[in-house]
N, C-alpha and C positions, 0 to 999 in steps of 0.2 A: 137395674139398668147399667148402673157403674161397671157392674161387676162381669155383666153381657161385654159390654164394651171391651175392658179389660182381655178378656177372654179369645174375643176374636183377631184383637189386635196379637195376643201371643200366640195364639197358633198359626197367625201369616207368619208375624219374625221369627218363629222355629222353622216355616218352611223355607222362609227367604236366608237362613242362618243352615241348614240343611244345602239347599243349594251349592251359597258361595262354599261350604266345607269341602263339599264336593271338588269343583272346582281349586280351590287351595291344594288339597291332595293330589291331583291328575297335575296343576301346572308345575308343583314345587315337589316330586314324588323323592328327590337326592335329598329333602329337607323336613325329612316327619314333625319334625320339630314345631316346624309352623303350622302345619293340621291339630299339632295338640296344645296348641296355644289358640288358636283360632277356636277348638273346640270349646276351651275353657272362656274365651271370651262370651261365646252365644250362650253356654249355660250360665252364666254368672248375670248377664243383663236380662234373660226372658226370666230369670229366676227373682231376681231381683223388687221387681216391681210390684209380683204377686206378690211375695213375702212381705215389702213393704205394707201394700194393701189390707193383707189379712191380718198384720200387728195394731195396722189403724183400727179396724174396725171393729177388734177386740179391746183394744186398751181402754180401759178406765180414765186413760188421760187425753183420751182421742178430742176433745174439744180446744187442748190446748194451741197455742201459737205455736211453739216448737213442731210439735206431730202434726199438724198440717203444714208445716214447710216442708217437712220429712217427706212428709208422699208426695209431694207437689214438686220438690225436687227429683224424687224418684221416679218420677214421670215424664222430666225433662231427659234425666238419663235415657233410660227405655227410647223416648221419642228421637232424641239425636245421636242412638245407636242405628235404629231403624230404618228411618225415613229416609237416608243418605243409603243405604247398600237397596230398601227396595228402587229406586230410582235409577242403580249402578244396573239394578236386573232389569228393568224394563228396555232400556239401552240396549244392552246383550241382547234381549229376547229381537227388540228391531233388528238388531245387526244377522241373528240367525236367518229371520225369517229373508235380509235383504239378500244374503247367499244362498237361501233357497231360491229365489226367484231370479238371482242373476250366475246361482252357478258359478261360486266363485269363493273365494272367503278373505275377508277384509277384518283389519281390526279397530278400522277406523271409529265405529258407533262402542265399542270398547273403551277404546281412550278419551271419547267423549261423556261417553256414562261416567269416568272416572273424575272425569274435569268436574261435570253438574254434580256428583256426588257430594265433592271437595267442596264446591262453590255453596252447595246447602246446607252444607256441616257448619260455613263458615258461619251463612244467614241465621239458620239457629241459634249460635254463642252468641252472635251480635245482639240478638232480638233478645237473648234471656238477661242480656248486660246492659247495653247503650238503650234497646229498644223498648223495655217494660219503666226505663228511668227516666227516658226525655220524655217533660210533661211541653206538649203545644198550648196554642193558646186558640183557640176561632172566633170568629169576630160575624158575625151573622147581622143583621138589619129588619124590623118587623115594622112591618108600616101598614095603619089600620085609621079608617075612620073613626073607629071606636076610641082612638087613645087622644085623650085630651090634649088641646094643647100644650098644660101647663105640666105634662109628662113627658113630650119631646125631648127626646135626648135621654131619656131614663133607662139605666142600665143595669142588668140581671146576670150575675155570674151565677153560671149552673155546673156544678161539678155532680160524679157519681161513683157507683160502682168501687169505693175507694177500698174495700174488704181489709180494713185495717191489719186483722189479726195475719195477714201473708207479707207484711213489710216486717223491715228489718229493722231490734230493737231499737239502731239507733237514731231512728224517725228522720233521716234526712230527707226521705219522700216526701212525707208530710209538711214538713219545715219546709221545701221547696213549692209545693202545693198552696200553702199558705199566704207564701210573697206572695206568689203570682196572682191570687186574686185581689191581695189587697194593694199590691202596685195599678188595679185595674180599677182603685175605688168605686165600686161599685152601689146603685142603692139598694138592691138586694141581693145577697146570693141565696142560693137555692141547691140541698141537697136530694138527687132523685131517688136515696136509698140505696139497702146495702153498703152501710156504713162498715160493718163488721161481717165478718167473714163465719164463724161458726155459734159466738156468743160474747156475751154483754162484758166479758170481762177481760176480753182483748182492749177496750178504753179504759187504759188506764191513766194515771193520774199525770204522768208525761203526754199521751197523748190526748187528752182531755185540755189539759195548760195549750196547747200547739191549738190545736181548732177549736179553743175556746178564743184566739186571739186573732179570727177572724173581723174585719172590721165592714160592716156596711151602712148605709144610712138609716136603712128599712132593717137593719139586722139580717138572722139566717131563719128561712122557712126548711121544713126538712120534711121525708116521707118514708113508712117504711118497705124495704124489697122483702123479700123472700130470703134473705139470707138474714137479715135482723128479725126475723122470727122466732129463730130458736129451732127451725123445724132439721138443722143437720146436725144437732148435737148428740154425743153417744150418748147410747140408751144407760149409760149409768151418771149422768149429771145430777146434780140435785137437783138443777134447776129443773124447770117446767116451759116450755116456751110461753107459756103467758106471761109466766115472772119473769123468763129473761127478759121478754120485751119491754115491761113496767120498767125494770129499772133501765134500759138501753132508755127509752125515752126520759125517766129523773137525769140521769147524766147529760143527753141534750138538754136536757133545762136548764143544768149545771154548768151549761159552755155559754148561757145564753140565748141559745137556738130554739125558735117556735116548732113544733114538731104537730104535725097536722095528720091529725086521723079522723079521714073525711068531716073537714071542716074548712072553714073558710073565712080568712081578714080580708082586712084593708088597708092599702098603702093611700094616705093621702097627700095632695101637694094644693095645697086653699082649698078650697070650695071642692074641687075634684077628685075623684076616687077611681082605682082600679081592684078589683078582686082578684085574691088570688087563694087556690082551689087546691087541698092537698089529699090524696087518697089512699086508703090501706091497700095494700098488697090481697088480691081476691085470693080467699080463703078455699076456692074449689083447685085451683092448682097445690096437690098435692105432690109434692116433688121428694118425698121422703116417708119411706112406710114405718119407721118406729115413729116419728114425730108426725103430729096435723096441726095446724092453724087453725080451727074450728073458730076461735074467740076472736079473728081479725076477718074483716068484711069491707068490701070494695061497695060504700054503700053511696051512689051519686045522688039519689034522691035527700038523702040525709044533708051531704056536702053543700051541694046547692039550696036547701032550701032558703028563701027568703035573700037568695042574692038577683040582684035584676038583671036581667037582661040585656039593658043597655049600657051595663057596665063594661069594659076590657076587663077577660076574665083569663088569669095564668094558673092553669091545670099542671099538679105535678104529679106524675101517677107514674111507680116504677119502671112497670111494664109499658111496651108501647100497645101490648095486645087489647087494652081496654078501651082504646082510641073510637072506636065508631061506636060503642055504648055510650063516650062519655059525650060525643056529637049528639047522641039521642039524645041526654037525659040534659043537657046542660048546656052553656053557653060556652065554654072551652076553645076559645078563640087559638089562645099559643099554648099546647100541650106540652110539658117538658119531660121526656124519660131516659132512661137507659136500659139498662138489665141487659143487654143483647151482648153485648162487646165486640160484635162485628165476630164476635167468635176468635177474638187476638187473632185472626189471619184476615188480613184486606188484601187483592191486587188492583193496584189503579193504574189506568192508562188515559191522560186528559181527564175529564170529567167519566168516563165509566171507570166504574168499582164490581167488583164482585166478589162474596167471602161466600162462604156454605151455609154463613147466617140464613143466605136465601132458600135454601130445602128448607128450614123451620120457621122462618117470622115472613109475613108478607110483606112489613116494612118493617128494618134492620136496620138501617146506620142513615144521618142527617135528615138534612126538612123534605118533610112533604104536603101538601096542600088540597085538601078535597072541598068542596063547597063555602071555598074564604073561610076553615078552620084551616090552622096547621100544626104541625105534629114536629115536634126536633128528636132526635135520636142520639145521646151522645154516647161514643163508643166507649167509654168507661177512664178508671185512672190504674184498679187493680186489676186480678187476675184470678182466674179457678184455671183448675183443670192440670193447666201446664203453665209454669213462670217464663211464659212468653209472649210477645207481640211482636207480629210479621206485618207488617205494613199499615200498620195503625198505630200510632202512638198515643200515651195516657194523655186525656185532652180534659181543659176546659172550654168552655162557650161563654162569650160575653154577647148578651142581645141588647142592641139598639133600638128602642123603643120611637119610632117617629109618626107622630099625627099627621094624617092627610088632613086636617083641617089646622092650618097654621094662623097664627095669632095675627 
């Protein structure tokens, strides 16, 4: 599918790179020079990327941290080569058609295309710099008859998505990640998975010390994604994704962190309890054809068993797609997930949002609420794909826990 992808986007940027050459040659024809400089730009970036590609997906070292920043920055190349000259042509293409139809010829939707070009070029750098590194904070409110009084006021830092292995050796993410939740003392935070980006040996022992020094009252509950599976690693790892995961989960144990595979505790404060509900990553999402999850199961029957009903019950389950199963099978009062990351593109205007997350998730970024269950969505802290985020920045969530039946 990657590699589909891949595919269609280089054969638009050789057409949109074909074009503008065109174009460069007719306006600058006293100046060849810039046609064979221009020509060597477009072969070098559509070129570039494949090649990156095809070295990943051969290499024997394709799992490491290094080779997956490799292509992931090679992808940012590609993407803010591109995205800025198709946007130049769309402009040109309105401006032709505005002088077909006004019989006339203007260069004005030209020097505009050029401005928006510049102005996304800019957005890009900013989003792969300032925009993938400023972590927010969100601060949400959950108010339930179900929650005891003597839990009022009880607060859950929920981080995700943090794909360790795409940050930079020298953990200042992390390090930064870390204050913030425990400047927000929290009684429990809460990891929704995808801790690690291709395998178990991107925590290492610096950053194992860094989010082993997480502090909460209730400690750290964790769950695992689809990326702590083990299922994108190259076909020549030793490992196995079963053993990656065995040990991804010993190292959680090793920071400290409860790591929940469909299972489920309890936070007590006197007398009172709340449940909280953790799920493996459903084993039928197969997002990788050398590797399968066969051995990891989204089992709610299991999870819940023997937990009551009448308890406040906090569901952490990666994906949000499992949300109306776990409505079915269980009490899952405040669902907590990620996986989505809004897709690192959000546009917001006032409260509407829109990213493409919406062609594939029916619920994709913050809370939603069906039948007094609700579902939080948090858009992540790392990154796949491209080392970018455009109008989403890496976020935690702190939820306030308040009882409609006050003391």
């Amino acid at each position: 599918m990657i590699l589909a992808f891949i595919t269609l986007l280089s054969l638009l940027s050789i057409a949109v790179d074909l074009i503008l050459l065109r174009k460069v040659r007719k306006t600058y024809r006293e100046k060849p020079w810039l046609g064979r400089l221009y020509l060597a730009h477009f072969l070098i970036i559509d070129l570039i990327i494949v090649v990156a590609v095809s070295l990943y997906r051969e290499s024997s070292d394709a799992g490491s941290e290094g080779s997956m920043r490799t292509i992931l920055w090679a992808f940012f190349l590609f993407f803010i080569s591109f995205f800025p000259k198709f946007v130049y042509l769309i402009f040109v293409a309105l401006g032709r058609l505005f002088d077909l139809i006004r019989r006339t010829r203007t260069k004005v939707f030209s020097r505009i295309g050029i401005v928006a070009a510049l102005a996304l070029f800019c957005l890009m750098l900013w989003s792969a710099t300032v925009g993938r590194n400023r972590i927010i904070t969100e601060h949400v409110t959950i108010e339930s008859d179900k929650i005891p009084a003597s839990f009022d006021g009880y607060k859950i830092a929920l981080f995700t998505d943090l794909h360790v292995g795409n940050e930079p050796a020298n953990n200042r993410f992390i390090r930064n990640l870390v204050e913030r939740i425990n400047n927000e003392h929290p009684d429990l935070v809460v990891n929704a998975g995808d801790l690690v980006n291709v395998q178990v040996n991107e925590l290492n022992d610096s950053v194992i010390s860094i989010l082993g020094s997480i502090r909460a009252t209730d400690g750290v509950c964790s769950v695992f994604g689809n990326h702590d599976l083990g299922i994108y690693m190259n076909r020549h790892s030793s490992l196995t994704p079963a053993e990656n995961t065995r040990q991804l989960a010993t190292k959680q144990h090793k920071m400290g962190w409860t790591v929940l595979d469909n299972e489920t505790v309890y936070m007590q404060r006197g007398n009172d309890s709340i449940s909280v509900t953790g799920v493996n990553f459903p084993a039928n999402h197969r997002l990788n054809n050398r590797h399968t999850a066969d051995f990891a199961r989204c089992d709610f029957a299991t999870a819940y068993q023997g937990v009551p009903d009448s308890l406040f019950n906090v569901l952490i389950a990666h994906t949000p797609e499992v949300w109306d199963a776990a409505r079915a099978s269980g009490p899952a009062d405040l669902t907590l997930s990620g996986h989505v990351h809004a897709m690192q593109f959000k546009i917001r205007i006032g409260n509407w949002a829109w990213s493409p997350a919406r062609w594939m998730y029916t619920r994709w970024s913050g809370l939603y609420e069906e039948e007094g269950k609700k579902l939080f969505i948090n858009d992540g802290l790392g990154y796949v794909m491209y080392p970018m985020r455009i109008g989403t920045y890496p976020s935690i969530t702190i939820f306030t826990l308040r009882s409609a039946v006050r003391p």
